[in-house]
TIVO-2410 file (N, C-alpha, C; in nm, 3 decimals):
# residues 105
REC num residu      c1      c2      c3 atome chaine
REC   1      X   2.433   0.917   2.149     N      A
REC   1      X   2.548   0.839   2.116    CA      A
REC   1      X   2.514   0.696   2.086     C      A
REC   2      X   2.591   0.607   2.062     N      A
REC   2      X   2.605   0.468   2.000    CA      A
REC   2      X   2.535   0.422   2.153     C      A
REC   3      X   2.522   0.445   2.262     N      A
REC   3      X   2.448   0.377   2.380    CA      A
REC   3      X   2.300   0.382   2.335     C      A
REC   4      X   2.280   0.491   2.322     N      A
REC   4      X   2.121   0.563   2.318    CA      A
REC   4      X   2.095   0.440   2.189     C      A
REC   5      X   2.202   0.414   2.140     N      A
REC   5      X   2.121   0.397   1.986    CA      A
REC   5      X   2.075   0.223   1.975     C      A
REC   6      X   2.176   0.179   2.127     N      A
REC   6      X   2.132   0.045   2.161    CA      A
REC   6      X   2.039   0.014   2.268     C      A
REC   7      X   1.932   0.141   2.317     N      A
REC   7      X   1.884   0.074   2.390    CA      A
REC   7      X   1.710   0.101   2.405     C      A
REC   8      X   1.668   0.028   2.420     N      A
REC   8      X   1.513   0.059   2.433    CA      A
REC   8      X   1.470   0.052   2.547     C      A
REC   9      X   1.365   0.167   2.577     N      A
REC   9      X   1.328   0.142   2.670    CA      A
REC   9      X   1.145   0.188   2.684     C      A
REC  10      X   1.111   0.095   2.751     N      A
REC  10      X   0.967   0.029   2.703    CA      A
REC  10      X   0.867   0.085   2.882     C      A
REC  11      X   0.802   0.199   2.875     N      A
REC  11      X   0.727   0.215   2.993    CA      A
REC  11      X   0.603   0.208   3.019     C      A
REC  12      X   0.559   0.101   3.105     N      A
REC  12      X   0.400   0.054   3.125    CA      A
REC  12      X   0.360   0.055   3.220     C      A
REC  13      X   0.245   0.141   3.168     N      A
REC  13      X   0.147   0.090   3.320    CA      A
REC  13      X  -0.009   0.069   3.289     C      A
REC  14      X  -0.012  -0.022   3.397     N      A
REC  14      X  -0.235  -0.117   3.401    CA      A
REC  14      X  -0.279   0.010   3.483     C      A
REC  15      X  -0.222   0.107   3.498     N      A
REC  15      X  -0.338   0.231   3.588    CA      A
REC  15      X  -0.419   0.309   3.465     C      A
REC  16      X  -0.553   0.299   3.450     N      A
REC  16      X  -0.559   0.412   3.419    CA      A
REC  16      X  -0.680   0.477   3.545     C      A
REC  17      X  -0.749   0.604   3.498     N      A
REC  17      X  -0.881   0.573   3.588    CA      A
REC  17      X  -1.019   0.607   3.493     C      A
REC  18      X  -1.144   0.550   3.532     N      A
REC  18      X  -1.265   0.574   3.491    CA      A
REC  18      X  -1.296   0.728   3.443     C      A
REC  19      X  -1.380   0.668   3.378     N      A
REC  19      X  -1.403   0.860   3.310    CA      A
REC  19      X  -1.540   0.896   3.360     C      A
REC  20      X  -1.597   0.795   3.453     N      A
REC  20      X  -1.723   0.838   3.497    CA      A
REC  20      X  -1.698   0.853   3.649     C      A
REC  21      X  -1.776   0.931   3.715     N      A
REC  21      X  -1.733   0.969   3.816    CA      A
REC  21      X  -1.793   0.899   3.938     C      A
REC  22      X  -1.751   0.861   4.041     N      A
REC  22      X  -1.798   0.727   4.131    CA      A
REC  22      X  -1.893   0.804   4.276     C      A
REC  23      X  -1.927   0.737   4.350     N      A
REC  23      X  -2.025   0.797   4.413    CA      A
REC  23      X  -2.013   0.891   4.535     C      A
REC  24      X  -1.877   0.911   4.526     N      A
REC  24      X  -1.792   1.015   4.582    CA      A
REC  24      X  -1.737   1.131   4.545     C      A
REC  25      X  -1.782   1.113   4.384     N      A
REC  25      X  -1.707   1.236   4.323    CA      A
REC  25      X  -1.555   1.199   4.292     C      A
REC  26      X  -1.543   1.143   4.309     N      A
REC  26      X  -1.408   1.076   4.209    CA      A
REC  26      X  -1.396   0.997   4.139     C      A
REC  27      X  -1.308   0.952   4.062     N      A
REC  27      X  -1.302   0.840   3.938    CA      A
REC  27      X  -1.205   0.721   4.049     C      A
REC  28      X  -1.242   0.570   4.016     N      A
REC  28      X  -1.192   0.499   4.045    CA      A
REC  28      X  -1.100   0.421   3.967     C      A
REC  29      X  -1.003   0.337   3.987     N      A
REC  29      X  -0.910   0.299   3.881    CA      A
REC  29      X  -0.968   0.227   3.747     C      A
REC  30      X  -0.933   0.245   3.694     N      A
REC  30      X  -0.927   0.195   3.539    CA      A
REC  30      X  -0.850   0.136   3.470     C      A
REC  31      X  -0.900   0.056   3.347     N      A
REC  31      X  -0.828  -0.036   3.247    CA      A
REC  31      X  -0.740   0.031   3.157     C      A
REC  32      X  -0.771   0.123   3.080     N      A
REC  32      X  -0.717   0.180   2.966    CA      A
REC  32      X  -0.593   0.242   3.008     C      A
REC  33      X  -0.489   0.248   2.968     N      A
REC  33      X  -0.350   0.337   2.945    CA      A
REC  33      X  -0.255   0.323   2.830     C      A
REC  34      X  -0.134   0.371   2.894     N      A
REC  34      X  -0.082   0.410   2.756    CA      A
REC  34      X   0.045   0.329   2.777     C      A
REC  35      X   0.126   0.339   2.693     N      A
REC  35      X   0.247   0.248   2.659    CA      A
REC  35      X   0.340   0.332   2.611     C      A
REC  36      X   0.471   0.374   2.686     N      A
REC  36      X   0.591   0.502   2.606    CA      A
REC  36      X   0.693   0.353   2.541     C      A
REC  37      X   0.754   0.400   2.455     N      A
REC  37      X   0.845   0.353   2.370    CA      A
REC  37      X   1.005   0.482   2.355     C      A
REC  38      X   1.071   0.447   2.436     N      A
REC  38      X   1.213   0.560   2.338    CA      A
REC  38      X   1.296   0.493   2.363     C      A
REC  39      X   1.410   0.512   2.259     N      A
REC  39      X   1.559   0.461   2.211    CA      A
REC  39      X   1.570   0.594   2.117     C      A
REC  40      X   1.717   0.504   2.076     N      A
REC  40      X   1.811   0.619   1.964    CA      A
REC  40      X   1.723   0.510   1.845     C      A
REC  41      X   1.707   0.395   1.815     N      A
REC  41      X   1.628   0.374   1.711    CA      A
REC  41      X   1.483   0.329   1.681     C      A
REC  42      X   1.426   0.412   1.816     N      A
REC  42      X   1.268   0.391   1.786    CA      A
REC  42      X   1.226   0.451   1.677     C      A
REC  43      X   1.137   0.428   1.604     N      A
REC  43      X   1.052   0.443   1.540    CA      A
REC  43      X   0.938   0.545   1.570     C      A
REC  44      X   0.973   0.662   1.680     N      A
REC  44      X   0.870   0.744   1.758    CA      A
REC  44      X   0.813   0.838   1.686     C      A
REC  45      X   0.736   0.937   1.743     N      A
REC  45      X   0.695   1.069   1.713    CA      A
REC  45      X   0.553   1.020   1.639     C      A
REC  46      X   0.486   0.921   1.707     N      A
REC  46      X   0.380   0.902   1.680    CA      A
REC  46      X   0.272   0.853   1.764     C      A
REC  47      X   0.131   0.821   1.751     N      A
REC  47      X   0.075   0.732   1.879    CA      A
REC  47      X   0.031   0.631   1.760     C      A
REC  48      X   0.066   0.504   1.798     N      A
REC  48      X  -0.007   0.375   1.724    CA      A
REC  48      X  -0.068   0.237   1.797     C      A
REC  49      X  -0.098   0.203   1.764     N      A
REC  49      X  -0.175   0.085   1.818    CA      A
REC  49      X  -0.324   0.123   1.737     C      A
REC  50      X  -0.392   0.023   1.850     N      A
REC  50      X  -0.574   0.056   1.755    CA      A
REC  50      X  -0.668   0.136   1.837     C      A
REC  51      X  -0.726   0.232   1.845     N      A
REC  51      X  -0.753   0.322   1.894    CA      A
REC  51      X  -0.945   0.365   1.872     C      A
REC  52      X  -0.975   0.407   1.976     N      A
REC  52      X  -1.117   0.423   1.944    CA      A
REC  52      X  -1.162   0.589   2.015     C      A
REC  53      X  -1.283   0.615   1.935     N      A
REC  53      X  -1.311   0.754   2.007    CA      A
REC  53      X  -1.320   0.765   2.169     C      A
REC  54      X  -1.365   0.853   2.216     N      A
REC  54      X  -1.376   0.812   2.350    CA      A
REC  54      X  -1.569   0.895   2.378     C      A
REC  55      X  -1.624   0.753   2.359     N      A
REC  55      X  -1.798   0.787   2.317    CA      A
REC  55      X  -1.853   0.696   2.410     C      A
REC  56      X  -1.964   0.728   2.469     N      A
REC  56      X  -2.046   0.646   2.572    CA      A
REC  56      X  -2.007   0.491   2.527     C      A
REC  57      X  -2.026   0.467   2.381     N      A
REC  57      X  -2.100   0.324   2.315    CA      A
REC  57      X  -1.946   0.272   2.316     C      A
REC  58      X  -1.848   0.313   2.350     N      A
REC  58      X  -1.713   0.276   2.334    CA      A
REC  58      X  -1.636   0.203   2.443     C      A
REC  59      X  -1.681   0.245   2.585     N      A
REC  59      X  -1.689   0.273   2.693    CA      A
REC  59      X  -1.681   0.132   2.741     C      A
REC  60      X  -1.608   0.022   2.822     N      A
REC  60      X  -1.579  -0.072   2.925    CA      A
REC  60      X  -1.676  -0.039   3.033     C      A
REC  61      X  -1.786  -0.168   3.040     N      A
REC  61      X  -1.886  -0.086   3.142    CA      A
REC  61      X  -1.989  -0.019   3.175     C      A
REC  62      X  -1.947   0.072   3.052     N      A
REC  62      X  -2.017   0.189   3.034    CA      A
REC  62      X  -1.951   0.331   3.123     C      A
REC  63      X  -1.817   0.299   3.143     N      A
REC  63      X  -1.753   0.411   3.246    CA      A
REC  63      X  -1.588   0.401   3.248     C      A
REC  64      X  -1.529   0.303   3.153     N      A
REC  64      X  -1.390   0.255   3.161    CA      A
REC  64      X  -1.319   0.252   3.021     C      A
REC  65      X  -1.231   0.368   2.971     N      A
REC  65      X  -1.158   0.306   2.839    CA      A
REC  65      X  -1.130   0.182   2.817     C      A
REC  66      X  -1.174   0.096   2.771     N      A
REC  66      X  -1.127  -0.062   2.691    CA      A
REC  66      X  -0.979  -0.048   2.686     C      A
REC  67      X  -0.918  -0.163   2.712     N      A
REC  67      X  -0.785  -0.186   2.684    CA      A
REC  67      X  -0.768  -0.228   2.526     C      A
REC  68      X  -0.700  -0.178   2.440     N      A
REC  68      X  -0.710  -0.200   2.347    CA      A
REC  68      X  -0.609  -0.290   2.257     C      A
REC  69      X  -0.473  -0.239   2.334     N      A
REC  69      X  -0.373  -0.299   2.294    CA      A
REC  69      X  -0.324  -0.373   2.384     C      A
REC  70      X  -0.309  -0.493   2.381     N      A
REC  70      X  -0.259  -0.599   2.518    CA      A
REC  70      X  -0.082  -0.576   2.489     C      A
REC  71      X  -0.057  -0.531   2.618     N      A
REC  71      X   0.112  -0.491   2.628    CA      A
REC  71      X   0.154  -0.613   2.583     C      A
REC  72      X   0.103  -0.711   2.643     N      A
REC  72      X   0.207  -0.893   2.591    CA      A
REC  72      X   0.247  -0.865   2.466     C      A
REC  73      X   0.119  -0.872   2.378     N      A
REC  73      X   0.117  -0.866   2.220    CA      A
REC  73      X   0.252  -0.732   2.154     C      A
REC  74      X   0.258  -0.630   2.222     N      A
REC  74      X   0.328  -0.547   2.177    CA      A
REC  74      X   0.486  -0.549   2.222     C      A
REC  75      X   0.501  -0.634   2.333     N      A
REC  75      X   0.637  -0.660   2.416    CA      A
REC  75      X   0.662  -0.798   2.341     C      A
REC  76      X   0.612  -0.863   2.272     N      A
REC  76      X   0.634  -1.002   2.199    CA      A
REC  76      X   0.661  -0.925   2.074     C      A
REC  77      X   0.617  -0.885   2.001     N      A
REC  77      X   0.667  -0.864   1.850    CA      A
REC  77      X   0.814  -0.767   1.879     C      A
REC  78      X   0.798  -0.673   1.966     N      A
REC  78      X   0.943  -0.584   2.027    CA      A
REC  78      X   1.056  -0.672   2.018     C      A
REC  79      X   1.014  -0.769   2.129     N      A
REC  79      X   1.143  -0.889   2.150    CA      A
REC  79      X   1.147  -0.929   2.050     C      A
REC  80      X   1.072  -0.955   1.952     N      A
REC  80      X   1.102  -1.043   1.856    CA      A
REC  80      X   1.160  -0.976   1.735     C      A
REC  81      X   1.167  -0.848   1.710     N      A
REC  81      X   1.249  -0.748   1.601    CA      A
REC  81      X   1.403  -0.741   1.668     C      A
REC  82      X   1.369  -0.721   1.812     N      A
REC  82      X   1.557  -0.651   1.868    CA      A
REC  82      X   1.614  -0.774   1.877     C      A
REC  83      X   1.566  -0.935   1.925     N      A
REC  83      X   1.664  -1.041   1.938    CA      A
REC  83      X   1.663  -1.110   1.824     C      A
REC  84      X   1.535  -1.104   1.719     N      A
REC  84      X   1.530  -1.207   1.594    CA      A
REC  84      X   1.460  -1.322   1.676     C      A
REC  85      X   1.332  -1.310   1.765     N      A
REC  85      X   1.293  -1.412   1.810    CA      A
REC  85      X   1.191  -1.451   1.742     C      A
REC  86      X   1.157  -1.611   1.739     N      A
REC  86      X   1.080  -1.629   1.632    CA      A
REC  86      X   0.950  -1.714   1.746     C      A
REC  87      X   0.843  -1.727   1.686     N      A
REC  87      X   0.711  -1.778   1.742    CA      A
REC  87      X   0.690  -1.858   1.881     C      A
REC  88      X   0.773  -1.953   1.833     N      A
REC  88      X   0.799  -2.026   1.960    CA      A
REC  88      X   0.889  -1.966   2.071     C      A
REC  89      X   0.979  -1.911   2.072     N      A
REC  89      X   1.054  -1.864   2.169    CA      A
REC  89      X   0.989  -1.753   2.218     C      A
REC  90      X   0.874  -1.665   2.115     N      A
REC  90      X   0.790  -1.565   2.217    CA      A
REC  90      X   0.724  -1.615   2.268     C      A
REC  91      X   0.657  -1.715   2.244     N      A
REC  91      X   0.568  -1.793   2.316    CA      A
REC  91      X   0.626  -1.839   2.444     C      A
REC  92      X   0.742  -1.873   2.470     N      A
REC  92      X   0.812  -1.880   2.617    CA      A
REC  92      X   0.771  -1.748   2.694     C      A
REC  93      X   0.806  -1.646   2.592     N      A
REC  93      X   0.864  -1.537   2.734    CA      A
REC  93      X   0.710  -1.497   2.742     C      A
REC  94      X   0.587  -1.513   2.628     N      A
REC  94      X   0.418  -1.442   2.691    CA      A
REC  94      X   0.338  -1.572   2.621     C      A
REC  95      X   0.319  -1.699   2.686     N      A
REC  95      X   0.246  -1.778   2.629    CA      A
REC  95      X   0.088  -1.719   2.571     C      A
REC  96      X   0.076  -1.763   2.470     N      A
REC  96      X  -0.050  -1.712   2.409    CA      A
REC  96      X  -0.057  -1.572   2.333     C      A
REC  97      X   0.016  -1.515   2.308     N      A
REC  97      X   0.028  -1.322   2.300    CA      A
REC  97      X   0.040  -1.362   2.155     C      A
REC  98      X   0.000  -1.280   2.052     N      A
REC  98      X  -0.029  -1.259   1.949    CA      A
REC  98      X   0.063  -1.175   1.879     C      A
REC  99      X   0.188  -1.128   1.871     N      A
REC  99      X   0.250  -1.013   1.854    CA      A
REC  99      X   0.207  -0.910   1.788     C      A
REC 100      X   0.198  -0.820   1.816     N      A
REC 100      X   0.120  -0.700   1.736    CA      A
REC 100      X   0.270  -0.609   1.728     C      A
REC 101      X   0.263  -0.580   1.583     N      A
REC 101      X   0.440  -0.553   1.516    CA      A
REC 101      X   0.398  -0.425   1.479     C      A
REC 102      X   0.404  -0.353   1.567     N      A
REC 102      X   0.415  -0.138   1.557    CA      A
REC 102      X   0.490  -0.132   1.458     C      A
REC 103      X   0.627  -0.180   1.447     N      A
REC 103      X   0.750  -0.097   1.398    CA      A
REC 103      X   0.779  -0.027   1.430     C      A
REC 104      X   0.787  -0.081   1.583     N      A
REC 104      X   0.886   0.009   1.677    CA      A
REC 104      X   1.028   0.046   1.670     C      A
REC 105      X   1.098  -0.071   1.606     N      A
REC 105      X   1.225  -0.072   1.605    CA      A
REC 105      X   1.266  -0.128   1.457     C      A
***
């Protein structure tokens, strides 16, 4: 309905875990994760951002997916499509963030 179609909703998390295994036999926390995006006018049914294989030489460490996409950068260009915010005013809400513009919305 006309709710769904106003609202976004943006889910993050800094967990991921290591892909190498620690000296216990388990993986310890990690950098890399993912970022969900849904509304009634997302732009979904895709994975975007910048993305890399997942290969030794790729590797944070040598044991940690790289963060690739900084959430700031992607929560700054967001705000800045749904309110019409322009450079300076993102710069309030993530000083320094670069907006990286998915076309999410």
């Amino acid at each position: 309905g006309e709710e769904w179609n106003n609202t976004v909703v943006f889910v993050l998390s800094e967990f991921g875990r290591t892909f190498r295994e620690n000296g216990n036999g388990g993986t310890d926390h990690g950098h890399g994760s993912v970022y969900w995006v849904l509304g009634g006018r997302v732009n979904g049914g895709r994975i975007d951002g910048e993305q890399v294989r997942v290969a030794r030489d790729k590797l944070f460490q040598n044991r940690d997916y790289p963060v690739l996409n900084n959430y700031r950068d992607v929560l700054a260009a967001l705000f800045g499509r749904l309110w019409d915010l322009g450079p300076k005013e993102l710069d309030g809400v993530f000083p320094g963030a670069r907006p990286l513009d998915l076309k999410l919305v």
